[in-house]
C-alpha positions as CSV (number, residue, x, y, z in Angstrom):
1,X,0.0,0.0,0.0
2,X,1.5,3.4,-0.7
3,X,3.0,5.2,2.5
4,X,3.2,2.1,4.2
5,X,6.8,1.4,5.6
6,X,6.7,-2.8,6.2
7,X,10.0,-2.9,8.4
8,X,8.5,0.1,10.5
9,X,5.3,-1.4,11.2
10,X,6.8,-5.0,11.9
11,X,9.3,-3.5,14.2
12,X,6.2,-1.4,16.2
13,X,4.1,-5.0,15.7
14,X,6.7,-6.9,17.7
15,X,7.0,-6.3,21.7
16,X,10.1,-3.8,22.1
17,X,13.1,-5.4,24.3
18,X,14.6,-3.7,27.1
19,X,18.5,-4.2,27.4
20,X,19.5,-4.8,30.9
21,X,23.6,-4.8,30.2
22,X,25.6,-2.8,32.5
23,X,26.6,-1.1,29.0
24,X,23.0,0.0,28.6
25,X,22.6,1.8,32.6
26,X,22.4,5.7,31.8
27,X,24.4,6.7,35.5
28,X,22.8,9.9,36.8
29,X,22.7,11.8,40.2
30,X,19.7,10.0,40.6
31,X,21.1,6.9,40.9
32,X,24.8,7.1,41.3
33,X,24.8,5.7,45.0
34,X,22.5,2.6,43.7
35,X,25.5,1.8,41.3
36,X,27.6,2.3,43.4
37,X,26.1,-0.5,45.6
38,X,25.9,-2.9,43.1
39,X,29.1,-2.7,41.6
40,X,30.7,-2.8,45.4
41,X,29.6,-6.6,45.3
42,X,30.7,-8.5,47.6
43,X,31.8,-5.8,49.4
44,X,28.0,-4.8,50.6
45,X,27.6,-3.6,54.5
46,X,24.8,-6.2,54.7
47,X,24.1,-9.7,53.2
48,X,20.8,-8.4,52.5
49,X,20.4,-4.6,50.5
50,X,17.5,-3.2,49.3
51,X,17.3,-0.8,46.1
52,X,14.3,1.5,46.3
53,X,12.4,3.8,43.9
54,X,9.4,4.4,41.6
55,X,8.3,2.5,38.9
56,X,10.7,2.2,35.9
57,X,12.9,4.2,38.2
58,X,16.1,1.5,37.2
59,X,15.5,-1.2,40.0
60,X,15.2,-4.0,37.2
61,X,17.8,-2.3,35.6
62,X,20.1,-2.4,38.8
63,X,18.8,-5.9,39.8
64,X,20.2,-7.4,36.1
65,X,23.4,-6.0,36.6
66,X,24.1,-7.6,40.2
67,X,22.5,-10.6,39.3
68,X,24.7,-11.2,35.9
69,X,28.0,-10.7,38.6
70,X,26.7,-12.7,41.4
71,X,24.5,-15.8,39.4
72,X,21.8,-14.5,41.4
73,X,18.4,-16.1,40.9
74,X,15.0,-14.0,40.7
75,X,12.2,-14.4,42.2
76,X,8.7,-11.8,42.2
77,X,7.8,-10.5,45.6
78,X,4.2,-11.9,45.5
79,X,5.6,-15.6,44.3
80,X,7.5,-15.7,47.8
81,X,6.7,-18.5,49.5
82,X,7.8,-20.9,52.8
83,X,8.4,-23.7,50.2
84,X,10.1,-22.2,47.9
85,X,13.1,-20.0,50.0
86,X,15.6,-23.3,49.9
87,X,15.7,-23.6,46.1
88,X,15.4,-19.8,45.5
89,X,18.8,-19.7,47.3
90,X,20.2,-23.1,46.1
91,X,22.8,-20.6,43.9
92,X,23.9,-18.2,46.9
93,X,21.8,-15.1,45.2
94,X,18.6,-13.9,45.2
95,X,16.7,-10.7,43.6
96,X,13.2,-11.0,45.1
97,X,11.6,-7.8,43.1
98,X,8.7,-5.7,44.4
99,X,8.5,-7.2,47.3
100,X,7.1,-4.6,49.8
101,X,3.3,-6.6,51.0
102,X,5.6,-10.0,51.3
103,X,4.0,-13.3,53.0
104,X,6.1,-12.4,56.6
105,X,6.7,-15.7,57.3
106,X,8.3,-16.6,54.0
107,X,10.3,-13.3,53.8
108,X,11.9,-13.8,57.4
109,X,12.6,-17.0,56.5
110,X,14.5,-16.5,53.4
111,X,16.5,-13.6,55.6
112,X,17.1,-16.0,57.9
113,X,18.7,-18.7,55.7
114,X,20.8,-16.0,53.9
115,X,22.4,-15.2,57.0
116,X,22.9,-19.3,57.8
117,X,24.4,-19.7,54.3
118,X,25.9,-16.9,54.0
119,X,23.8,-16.1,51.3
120,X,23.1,-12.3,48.9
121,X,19.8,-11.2,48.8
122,X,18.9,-7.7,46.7
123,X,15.5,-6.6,47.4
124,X,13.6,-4.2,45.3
125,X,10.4,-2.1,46.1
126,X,9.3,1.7,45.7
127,X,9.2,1.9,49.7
128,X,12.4,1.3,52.0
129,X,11.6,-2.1,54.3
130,X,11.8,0.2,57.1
131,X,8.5,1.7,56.3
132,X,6.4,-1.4,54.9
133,X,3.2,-2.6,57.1
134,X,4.8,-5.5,58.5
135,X,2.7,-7.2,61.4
136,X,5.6,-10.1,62.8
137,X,7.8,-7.9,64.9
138,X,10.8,-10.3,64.2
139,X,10.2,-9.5,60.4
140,X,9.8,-5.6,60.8
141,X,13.3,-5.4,63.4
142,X,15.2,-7.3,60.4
143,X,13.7,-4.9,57.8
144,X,15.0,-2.0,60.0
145,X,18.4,-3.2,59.9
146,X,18.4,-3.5,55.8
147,X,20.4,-0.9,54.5
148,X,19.0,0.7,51.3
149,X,19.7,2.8,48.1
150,X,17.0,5.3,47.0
151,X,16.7,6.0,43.1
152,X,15.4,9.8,42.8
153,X,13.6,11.5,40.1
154,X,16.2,11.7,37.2
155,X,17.8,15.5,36.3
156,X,17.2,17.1,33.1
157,X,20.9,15.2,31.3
158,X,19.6,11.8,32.7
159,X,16.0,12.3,31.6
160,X,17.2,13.3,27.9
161,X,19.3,10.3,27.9
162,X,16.5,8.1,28.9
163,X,14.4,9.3,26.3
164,X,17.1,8.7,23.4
165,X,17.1,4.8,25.1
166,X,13.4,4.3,25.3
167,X,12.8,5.1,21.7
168,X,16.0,3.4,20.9
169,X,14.8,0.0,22.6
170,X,11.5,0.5,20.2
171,X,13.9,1.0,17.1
172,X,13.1,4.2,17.0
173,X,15.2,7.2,15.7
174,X,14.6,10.2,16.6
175,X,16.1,14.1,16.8
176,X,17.1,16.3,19.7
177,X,14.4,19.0,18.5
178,X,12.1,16.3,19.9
179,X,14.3,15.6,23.0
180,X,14.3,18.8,23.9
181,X,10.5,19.6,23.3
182,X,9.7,16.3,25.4
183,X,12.2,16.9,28.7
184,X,11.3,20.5,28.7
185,X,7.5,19.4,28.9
186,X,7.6,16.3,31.4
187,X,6.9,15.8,35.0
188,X,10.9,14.7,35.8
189,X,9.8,10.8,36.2
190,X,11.0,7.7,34.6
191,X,7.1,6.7,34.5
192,X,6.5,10.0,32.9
193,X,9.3,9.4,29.9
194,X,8.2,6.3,29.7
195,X,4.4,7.0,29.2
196,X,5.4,9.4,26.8
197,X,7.6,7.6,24.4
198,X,4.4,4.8,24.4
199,X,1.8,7.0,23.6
200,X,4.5,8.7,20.8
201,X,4.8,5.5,19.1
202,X,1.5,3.9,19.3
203,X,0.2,7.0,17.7
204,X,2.8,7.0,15.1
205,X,2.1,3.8,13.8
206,X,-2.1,4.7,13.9
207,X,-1.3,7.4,11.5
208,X,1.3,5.9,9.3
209,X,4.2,8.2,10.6
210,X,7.4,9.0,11.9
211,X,7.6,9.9,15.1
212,X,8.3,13.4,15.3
213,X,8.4,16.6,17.1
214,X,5.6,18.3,15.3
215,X,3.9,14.9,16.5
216,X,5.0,15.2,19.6
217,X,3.1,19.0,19.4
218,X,0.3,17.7,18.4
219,X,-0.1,15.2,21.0
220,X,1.5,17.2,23.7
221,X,0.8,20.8,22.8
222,X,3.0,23.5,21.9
């Protein structure tokens, strides 16, 4: 059909990758400390860390990178359960992501047996463990103790380099009249960018083209 570009609308028709490579972090302000954590490994001031910040804040991100060091298993914070903390450390390493409404029992167990075997544990969630609702008082005391890493809002470099990733993990290329219009317009968020470069391409394949600025004006106003 004229207009129609097939390798553009086969790469938007296919689910878009995320690369989780050290190579592909964008290190920020933001996040410089969590980094820093992970790349100390083993050297961490606690068998068990935490890594804490908003959605598509770089947890995941973080997570890949330690876990590709350590061999570290992954497990999702609502899958924890009693049965399953032996295997989940059978490798010495565990990433147990969003895991801030845990079953207690499970998650004091699995802290428990990392500290028998001398085991890692990363833990991920938007909230420190300090300040989840925890009802078993041996749990909560533990939590206390768990150092963390908090991911802030990225600044305006970070955010602009984000942007320039997101569409590049779609295939994407784009300009930096439209990187500029776009980080001078969103809320300073990873959610935000990421919402943004979704509802960029989605509506660039509905109307047959590129993504642009002038689409980006359209959708996002001037």
């Amino acid at each position: 059909m004229p207009g129609r570009s097939p390798p553009r609308q086969l790469a938007l028709a296919l689910p878009h990758a995320e690369s989780f490579g050290r190579e592909d972090f964008l290190p920020g302000p933001s996040n410089r400390a969590a980094l820093t954590l992970i790349e100390s490994w083993p050297d961490w001031p606690s068998r068990v860390v935490a890594v804490v910040g908003p959605e598509g804040s770089g947890k995941s991100h973080l997570a890949a990178i330690w876990a590709a060091d350590a061999g570290a298993r992954f497990l999702a914070g609502r899958a924890l359960s009693l049965s399953q903390v032996p295997a989940a450390l059978a490798t010495g390493a565990l990433v147990v992501e969003d895991v801030e409404r845990p079953d207690e029992r499970a998650l004091f167990h699995l802290l428990n047996l990392a500290r028998e075997d001398d085991a890692y544990v990363l833990l991920t969630a938007r909230m420190p463990p300090a300040a989840w609702n925890i009802a078993l008082a041996d749990l909560a005391s533990r939590l206390r103790a768990v150092p963390s890493v908090v991911l802030s809002p990225p600044d305006d470099a970070l955010l602009r380099a984000l942007l320039v990733k997101l569409f590049a993990d779609r295939q994407v290329a784009v300009d930096e009249s439209l990187i500029g219009y776009l980080s001078a317009r969103l809320e300073r968020s990873f959610a935000a960018a990421q919402a943004a470069v979704d509802r960029l391409d989605r509506e660039a394949l509905r109307r047959k083209r590129p993504v642009s600025r002038a689409l980006a004006v359209e959708m996002f106003g001037t």
